[in-house]
C-alpha positions in Angstrom: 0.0 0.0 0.0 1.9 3.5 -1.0 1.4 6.1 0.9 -1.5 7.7 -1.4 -3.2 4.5 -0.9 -3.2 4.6 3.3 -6.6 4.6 5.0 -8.4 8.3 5.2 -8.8 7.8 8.6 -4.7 7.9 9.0 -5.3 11.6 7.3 -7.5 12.9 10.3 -6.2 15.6 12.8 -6.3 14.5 16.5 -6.8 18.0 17.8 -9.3 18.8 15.2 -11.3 16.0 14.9 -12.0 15.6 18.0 -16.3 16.1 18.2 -16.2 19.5 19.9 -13.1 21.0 18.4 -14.3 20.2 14.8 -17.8 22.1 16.3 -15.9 25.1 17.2 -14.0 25.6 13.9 -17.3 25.0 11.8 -19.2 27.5 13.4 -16.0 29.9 13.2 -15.8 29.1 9.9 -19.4 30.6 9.1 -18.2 33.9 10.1 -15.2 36.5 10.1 -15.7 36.5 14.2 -17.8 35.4 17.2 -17.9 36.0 20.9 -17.3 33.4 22.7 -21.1 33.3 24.5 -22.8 33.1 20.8 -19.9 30.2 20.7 -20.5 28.7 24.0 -24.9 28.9 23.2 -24.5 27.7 20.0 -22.6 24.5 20.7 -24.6 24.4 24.3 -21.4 23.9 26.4 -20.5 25.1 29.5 -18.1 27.8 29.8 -15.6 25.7 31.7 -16.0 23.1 28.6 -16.0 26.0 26.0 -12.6 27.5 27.4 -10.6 24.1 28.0 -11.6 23.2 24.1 -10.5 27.2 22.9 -6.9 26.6 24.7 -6.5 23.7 22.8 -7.2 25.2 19.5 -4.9 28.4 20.0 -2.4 27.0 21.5 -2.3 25.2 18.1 -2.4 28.1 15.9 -5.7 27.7 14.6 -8.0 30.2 16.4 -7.3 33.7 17.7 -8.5 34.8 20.9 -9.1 38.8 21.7 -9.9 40.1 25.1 -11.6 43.0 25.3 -14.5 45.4 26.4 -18.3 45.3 25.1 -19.6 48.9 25.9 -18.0 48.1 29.7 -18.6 44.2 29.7 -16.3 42.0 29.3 -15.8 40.2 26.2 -14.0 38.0 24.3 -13.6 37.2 20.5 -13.1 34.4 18.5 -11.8 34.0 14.9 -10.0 31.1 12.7 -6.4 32.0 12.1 -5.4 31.0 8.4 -4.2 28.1 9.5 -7.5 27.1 11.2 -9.7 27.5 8.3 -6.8 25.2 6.5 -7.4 22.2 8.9 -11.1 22.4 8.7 -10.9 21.9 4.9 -8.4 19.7 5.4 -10.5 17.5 7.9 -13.8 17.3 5.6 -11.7 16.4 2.8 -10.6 13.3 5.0 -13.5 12.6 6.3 -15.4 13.1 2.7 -12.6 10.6 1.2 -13.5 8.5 4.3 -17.0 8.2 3.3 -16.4 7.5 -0.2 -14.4 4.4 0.3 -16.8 3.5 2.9 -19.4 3.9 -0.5 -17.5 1.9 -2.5 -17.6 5.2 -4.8 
């Protein structure tokens, strides 16, 4: 078997595959930004959950966080680095060549 011909599954990304990761990217990836409550509503998490999940997607370069100030509220904002949008696409296109040979197709 040469290395074009390995399993998909050997192509997917531990830190973004994993169920709530992969969420967190995909709804990033439907906008330029978020704040991390629309985040943390939209996935219904906790914000303990949300935050551990976040650390482990910057610290790997594919989401930047921005602390700030809403009016005087707290906030903080999410966005996919350029890297980030990269391993989502590259992610469905494992998991898409993943269902294909699954297919048969």
């Amino acid at each position: 078997m040469s290395v074009d011909d390995q399993h998909p599954v050997l192509d997917l990304d531990e830190t973004v595959h994993q169920r709530i990761r992969l969420g967190i990217l995909a709804v990033l990836s439907e906008t330029d930004e978020c704040t991390f409550a629309v985040l943390r509503d939209e996935l219904q998490l906790t914000d303990g959950n949300l935050s551990r999940h976040l650390r482990v997607l910057e610290e790997a370069g594919l989401l930047q966080v921005t602390k700030g100030y809403d009016g005087r509220r707290p906030c903080t904002w999410l966005r996919l680095t350029r890297q980030g949008r990269t391993a989502l696409r590259d992610e469905v296109a494992a998991l898409e060549r993943l269902v294909a040979r699954l297919r048969g197709t």
